[in-house]
Each structure stands twice: as C-alpha cells, then as structure tokens.
C-alpha positions as CSV (number, residue, x, y, z in Angstrom):
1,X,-23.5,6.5,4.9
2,X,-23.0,8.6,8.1
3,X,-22.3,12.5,7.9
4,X,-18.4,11.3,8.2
5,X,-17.8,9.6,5.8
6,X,-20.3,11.6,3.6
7,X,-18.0,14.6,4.2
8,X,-15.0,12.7,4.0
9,X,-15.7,11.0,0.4
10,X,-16.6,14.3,-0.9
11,X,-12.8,15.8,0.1
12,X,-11.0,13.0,-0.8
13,X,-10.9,13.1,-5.0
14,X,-8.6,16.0,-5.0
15,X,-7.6,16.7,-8.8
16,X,-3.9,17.5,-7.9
17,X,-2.0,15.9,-5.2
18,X,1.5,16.0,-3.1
19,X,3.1,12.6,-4.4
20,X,5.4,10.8,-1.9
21,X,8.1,8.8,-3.9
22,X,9.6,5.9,-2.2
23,X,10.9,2.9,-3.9
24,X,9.5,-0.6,-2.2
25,X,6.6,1.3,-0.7
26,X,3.2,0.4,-2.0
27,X,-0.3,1.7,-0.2
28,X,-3.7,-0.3,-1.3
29,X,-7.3,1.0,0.0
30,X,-7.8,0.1,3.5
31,X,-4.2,-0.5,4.7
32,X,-2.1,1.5,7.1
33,X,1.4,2.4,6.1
34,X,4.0,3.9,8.8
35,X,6.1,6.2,7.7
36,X,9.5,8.1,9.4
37,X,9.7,11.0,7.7
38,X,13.2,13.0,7.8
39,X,13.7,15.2,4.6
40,X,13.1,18.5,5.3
41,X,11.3,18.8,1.8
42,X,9.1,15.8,3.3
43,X,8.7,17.2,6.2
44,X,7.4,20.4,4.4
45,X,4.5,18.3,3.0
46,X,3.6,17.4,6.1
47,X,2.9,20.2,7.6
48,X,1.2,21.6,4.5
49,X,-1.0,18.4,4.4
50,X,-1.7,18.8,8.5
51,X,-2.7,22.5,7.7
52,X,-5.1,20.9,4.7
53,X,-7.1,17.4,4.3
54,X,-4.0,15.0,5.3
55,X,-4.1,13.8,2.1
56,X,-0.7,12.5,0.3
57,X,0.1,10.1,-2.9
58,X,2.3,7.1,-2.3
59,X,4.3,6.3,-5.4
60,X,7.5,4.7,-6.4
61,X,9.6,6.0,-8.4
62,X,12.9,5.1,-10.9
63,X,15.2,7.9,-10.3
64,X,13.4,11.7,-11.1
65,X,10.2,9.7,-12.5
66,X,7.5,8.3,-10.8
67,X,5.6,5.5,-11.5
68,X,2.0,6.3,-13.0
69,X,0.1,4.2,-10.8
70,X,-0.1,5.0,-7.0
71,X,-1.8,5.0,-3.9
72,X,-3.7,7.8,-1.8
73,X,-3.8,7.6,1.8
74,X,-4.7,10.1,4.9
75,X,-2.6,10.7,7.6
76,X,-4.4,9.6,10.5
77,X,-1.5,9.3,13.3
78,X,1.3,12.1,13.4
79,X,4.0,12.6,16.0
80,X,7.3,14.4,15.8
81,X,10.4,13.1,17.5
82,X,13.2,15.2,19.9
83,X,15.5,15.0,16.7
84,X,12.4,16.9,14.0
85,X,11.6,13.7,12.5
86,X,7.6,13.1,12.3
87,X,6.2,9.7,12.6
88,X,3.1,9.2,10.5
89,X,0.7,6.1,9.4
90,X,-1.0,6.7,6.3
91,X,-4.5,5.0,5.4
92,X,-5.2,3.7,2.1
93,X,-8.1,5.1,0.9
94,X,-7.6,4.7,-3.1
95,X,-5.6,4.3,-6.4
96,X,-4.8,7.0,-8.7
97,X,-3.4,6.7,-11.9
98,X,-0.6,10.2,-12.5
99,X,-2.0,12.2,-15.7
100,X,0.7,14.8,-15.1
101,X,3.5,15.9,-12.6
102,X,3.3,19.5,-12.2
103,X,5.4,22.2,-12.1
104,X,7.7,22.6,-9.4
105,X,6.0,25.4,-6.7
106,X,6.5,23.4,-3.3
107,X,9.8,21.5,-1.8
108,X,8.0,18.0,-3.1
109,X,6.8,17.0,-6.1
110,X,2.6,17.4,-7.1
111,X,1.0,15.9,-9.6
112,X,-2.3,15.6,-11.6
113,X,-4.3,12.4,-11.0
114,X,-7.6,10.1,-11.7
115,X,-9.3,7.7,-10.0
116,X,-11.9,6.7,-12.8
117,X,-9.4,3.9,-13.6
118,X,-9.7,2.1,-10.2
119,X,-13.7,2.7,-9.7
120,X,-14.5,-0.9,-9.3
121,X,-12.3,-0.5,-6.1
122,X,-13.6,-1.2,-2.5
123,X,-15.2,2.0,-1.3
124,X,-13.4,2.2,2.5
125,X,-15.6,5.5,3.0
126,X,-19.0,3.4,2.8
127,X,-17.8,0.1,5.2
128,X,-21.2,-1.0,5.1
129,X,-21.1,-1.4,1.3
130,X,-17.8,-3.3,1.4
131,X,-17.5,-6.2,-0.9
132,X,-18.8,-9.7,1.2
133,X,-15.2,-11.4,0.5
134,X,-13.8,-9.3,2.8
135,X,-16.0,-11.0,5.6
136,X,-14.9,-15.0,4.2
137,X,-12.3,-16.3,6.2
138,X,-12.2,-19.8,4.6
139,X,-12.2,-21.4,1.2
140,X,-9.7,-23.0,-1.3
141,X,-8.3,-19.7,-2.3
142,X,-7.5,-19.0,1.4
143,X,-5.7,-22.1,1.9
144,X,-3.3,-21.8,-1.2
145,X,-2.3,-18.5,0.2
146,X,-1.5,-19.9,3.7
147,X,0.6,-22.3,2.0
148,X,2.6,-19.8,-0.2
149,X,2.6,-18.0,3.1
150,X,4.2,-20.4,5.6
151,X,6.9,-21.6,2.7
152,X,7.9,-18.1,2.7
153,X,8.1,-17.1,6.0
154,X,9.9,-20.4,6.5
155,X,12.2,-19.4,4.1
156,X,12.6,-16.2,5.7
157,X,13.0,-17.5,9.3
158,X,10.2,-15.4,10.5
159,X,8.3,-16.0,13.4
160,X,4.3,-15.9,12.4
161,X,0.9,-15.7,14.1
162,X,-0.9,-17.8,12.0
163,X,-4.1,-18.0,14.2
164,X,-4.4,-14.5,14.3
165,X,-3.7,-14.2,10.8
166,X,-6.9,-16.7,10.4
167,X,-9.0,-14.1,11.6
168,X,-8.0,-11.2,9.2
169,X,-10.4,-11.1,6.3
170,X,-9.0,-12.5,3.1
171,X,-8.5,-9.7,0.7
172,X,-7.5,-7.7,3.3
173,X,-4.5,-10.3,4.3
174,X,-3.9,-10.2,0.7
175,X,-3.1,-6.7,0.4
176,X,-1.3,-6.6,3.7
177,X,1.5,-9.4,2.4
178,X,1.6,-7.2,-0.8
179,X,2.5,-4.2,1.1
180,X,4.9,-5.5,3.9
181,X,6.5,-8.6,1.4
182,X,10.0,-8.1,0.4
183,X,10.0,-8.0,-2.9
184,X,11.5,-6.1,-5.4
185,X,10.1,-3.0,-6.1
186,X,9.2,-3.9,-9.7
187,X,6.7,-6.7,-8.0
188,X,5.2,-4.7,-5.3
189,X,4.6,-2.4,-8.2
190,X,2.7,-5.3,-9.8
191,X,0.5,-6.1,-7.0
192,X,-0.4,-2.5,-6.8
193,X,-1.5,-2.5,-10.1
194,X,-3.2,-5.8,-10.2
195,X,-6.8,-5.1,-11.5
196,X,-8.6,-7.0,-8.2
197,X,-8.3,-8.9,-5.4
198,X,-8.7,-12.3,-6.6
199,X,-5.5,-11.5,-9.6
200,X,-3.4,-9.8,-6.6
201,X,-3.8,-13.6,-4.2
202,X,-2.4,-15.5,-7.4
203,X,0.5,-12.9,-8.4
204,X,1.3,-12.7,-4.8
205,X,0.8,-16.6,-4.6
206,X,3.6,-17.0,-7.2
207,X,5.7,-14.2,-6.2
208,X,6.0,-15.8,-2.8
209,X,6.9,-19.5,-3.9
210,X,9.3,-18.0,-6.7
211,X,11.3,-15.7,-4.0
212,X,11.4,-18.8,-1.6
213,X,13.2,-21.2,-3.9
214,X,15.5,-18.6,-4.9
215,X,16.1,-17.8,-1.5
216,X,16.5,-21.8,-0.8
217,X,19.1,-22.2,-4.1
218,X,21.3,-19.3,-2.8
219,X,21.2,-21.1,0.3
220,X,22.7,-24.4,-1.4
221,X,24.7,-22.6,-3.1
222,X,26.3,-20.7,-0.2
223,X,27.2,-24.3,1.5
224,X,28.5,-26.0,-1.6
C-alpha cells in the first residue's frame, strides 16, 4: 500500500459523520456521484467538509428520518457556480450502517456510524488487493445482465454504448446501473444494501426486467 492510501485509509473511519439525505440517491465503494448542491444548510457542509477530510455520508431518507444504511464518499471535484451553487462528485469509498443521529450543532444533520457491518467490502484504498471479479469481463453472469440491460434501456428509449460498457469490469457495471437506474427509491435502497456483488447483479437483474414490463403494460395501456 503506498504512503496515500496508507494515510488516507487511516482518516477515512471517522466515528461521527455529516449525513447527506437525498431520496433516489445511492453511493456504493468505488463509484462517483455528482452532486448540485444549492441549500445553504448543504452548502454549509461543504465548506466545513473542504476545511476537513472531504468526507460526507450519502443517505436517503423518508421525511425527518434517514435510512440506517448509507454510503461514504470523498469529495474529489468541487466547483462553485456565478449563482453560489457548488458542483461536487463524491467517491464511494464505503458503507456505514447509522447507530445514532446526533444532536443538532451544525445547519445539517450528523450522525454516529460503523463500518464493521460491511467489512467483507472491496477495500478501494488498497487497488492492488481488489477482489479478481472486478478484472472478468465475460461469463454467464455478465451476459444475463446485458440482457436485463438492453430490455431496459429499450424500454426506456435510451441510446447505449454497449461496447464500451463491455470493457467496464463487472461488478463495477453492476454498481453503476444500481446507482444511475431509475428506480424507486425503496429499490435503490435495496441494492445498497445487498450483502455482495453477486446478490446486487440478480436483484438488479429482476428489478430491471420487472420495471420494463411495467413500463411496456402502461404503454398498452396508454393506446387501448
């Protein structure tokens, strides 16, 4: 492990946390999320997290109370727009599991968390440790993605890359339909939480062909 990511992994377990609550938006280890960021309460943690280790909890929420299961990213790109807005893309460096929200001291909400939940996780601070499935760009498994995939999308009437999809490493691809599907946000919630890679592909999987003939019967249903 180089001195980076040596010093990096030892910041980045922080007991207590500024939580982020947005409804439909999930962050899993290793992804980037882009955020526009226009609440001045928001825009307070910002600043604070700049000032700090640019570390901030993703979480959804149902009204006042967030979900218990999250995601912790670092900001790694920040600008700020003529009109005060910042633009920021978090990085996914691990899940957390909320023990307690605290006491309001700051604009935004904080909270307690643990990671000990989510230790079998890929470790994105040691690359060269990453598991080997996220160098395998073939197999069965890929292929009944794909499929799921392209139904979807068809569905959708989006326009996809699929050759330069081919080249993104399967569980990564995996986690980057969970994050940008749109789903509900009871089902990103479930991917979130799913327990591994290999449960998130067949929960996405279903997800996928589920929403597309629903999508395809509201159709019919529309012309009839």
């Amino acid at each position: 492990m180089s001195s980076h990511y040596k010093s990096l992994a030892r910041r980045t377990n922080p007991e207590i946390i500024p939580i982020f609550p947005l409804s439909g938006a999930v962050l899993l280890p290793g992804c980037e999320l882009p955020l526009n960021i226009f609440e001045p309460r928001y825009l307070n943690m910002i600043d604070d997290a700049l000032k700090n280790d640019r570390l901030i909890g993703m979480v959804q929420a149902d009204g006042d109370k967030v979900k218990s299961i999250g995601g912790l990213g670092r900001l790694i790109q920040f600008s700020e727009t003529e009109d005060g807005r910042y633009v920021i893309v978090l990085k996914g460096l691990k899940r957390f599991t909320v023990t307690k929200e605290l006491p309001p001291e700051r604009p935004y909400k904080q909270a307690r968390v643990s990671y000990d939940d989510f230790a079998g996780d890929p470790d994105f601070h040691m690359p060269e440790k990453l598991p080997e499935a996220l160098s395998d760009v073939g197999g069965e498994n890929r292929a009944a993605l794909t499929v799921a995939m392209k139904s979807f999308a068809k569905t959708l009437q989006v326009d996809v890359d699929w050759e330069a999809l081919a080249e993104i490493p399967l569980p990564r691809l995996i986690d980057q339909a969970s994050m940008i599907s749109p789903f509900r946000a009871e089902d990103k919630q479930s991917l979130l939480e799913a327990k591994n890679s290999e449960e998130r592909r067949r929960l996405l999987i279903g997800l996928m062909h589920l929403y597309a003939a629903n999508l395809q019967g509201d159709k019919k249903g529309q012309m009839n």
